[in-house]
C-alpha positions as CSV (number, residue, x, y, z in Angstrom):
1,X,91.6,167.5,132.8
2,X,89.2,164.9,133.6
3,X,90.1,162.9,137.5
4,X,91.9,160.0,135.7
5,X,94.3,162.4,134.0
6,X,95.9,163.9,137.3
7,X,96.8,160.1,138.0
8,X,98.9,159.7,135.1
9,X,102.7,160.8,135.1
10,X,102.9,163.2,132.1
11,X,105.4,161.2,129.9
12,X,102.5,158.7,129.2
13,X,100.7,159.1,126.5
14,X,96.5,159.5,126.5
15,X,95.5,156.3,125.6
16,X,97.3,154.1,127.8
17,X,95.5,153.2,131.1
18,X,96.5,154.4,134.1
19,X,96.4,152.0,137.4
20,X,93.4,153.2,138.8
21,X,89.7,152.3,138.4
22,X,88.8,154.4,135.9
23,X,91.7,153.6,133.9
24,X,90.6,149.5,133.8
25,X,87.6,150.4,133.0
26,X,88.9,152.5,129.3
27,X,90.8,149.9,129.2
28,X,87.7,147.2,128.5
29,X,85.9,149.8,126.6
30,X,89.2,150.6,124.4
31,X,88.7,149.1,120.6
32,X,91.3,145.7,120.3
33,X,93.1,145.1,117.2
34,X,91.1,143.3,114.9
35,X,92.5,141.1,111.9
36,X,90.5,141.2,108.1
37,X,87.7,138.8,107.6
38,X,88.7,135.6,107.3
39,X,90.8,135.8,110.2
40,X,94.5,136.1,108.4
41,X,96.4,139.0,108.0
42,X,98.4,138.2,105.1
43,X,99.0,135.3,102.4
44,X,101.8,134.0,104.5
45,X,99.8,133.6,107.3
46,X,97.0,131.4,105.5
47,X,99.8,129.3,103.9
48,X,101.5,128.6,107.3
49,X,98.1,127.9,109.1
50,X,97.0,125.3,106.1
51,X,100.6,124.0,106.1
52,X,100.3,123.9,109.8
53,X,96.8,121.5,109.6
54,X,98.2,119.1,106.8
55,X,101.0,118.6,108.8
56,X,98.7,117.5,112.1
57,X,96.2,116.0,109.8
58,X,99.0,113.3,108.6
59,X,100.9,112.9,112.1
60,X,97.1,112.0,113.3
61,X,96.3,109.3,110.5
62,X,97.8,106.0,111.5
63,X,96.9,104.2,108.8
64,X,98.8,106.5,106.7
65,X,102.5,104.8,107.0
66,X,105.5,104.1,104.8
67,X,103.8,101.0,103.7
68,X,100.8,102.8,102.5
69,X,102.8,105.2,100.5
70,X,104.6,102.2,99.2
71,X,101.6,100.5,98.2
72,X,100.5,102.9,96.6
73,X,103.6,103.4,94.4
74,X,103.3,99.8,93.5
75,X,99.5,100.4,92.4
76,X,100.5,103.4,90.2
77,X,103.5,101.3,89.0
78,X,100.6,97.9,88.2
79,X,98.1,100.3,86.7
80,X,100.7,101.2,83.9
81,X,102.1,98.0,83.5
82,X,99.2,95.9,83.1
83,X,98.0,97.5,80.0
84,X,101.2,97.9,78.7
85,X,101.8,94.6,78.6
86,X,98.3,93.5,77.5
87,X,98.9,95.9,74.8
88,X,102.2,93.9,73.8
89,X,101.3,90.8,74.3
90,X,97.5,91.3,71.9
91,X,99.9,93.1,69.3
92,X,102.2,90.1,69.0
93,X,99.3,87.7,68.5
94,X,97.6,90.4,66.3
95,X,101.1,90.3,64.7
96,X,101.7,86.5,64.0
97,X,98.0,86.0,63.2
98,X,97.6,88.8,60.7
99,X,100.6,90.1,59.2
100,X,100.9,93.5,57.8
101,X,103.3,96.5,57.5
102,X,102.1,98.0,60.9
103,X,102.9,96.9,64.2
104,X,100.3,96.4,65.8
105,X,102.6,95.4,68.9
106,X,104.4,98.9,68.9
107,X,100.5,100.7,68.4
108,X,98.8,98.5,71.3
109,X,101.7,99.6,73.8
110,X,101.1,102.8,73.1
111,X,97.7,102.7,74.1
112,X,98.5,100.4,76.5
113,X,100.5,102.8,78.4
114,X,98.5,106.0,77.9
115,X,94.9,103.7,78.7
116,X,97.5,102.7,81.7
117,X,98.7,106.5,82.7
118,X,95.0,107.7,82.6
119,X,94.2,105.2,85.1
120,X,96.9,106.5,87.3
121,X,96.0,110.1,87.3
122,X,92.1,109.1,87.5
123,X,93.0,106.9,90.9
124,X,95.3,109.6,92.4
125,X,93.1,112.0,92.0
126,X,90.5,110.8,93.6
127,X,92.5,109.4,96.3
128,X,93.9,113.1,96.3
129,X,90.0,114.4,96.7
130,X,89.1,112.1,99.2
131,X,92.2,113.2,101.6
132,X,91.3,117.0,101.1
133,X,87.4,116.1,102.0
134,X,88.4,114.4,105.0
């Protein structure tokens, strides 16, 4: 038994330090727990620390408020509209000026509200990729 060991009562196991000098001193050279790359230990982990950080990232931006989320419902709401009705509003014209046995008013708001729905997703995407870049 080496002079650390006659220090230790005999219930405690071997690798615990003992209160002596040599016994801080395994403890510094003793290897700490380390966690995988990356830092996480499991799936959970990463989605609470990311969870965690959107959270924060939100409370800090100011200029982020009720208004702004209702401004940008309106936008969405506009970007559909618009075309829609453009679409309605060329198809009765189209309608009056050249009759036929299509309606051109029911095909235009069609496109009208799909041209209008791609111009949603296309603006909240990249409104989407500009708040993850930041």
């Amino acid at each position: 038994m080496s002079g650390s060991d006659h220090d230790r009562p005999s219930n405690m196991p071997n690798n615990m330090p003992s209160n002596t000098a040599s016994g801080a001193e395994s403890q510094q050279t003793s290897p700490q727990q380390t966690s995988p790359p990356g830092g996480f230990r499991s799936d959970l982990e990463r989605d609470v620390s990311t969870r965690e950080q959107r959270k924060l990232k939100a409370r800090a931006e100011v200029h982020r408020t009720i208004w702004f989320g209702l401004g940008t419902f309106g936008l969405v709401g506009w970007s559909v509209t618009l075309p829609a009705l453009a679409g309605i509003a060329t198809g009765i014209w189209i309608d009056h000026r050249f009759p036929s046995r299509f309606s051109w008013t029911l095909m235009l708001l069609v496109l009208g509200v799909a041209l209008g729905c791609f111009n949603a997703w296309h603006w909240i995407s990249r409104e989407s990729q500009n708040g993850a870049r930041q």
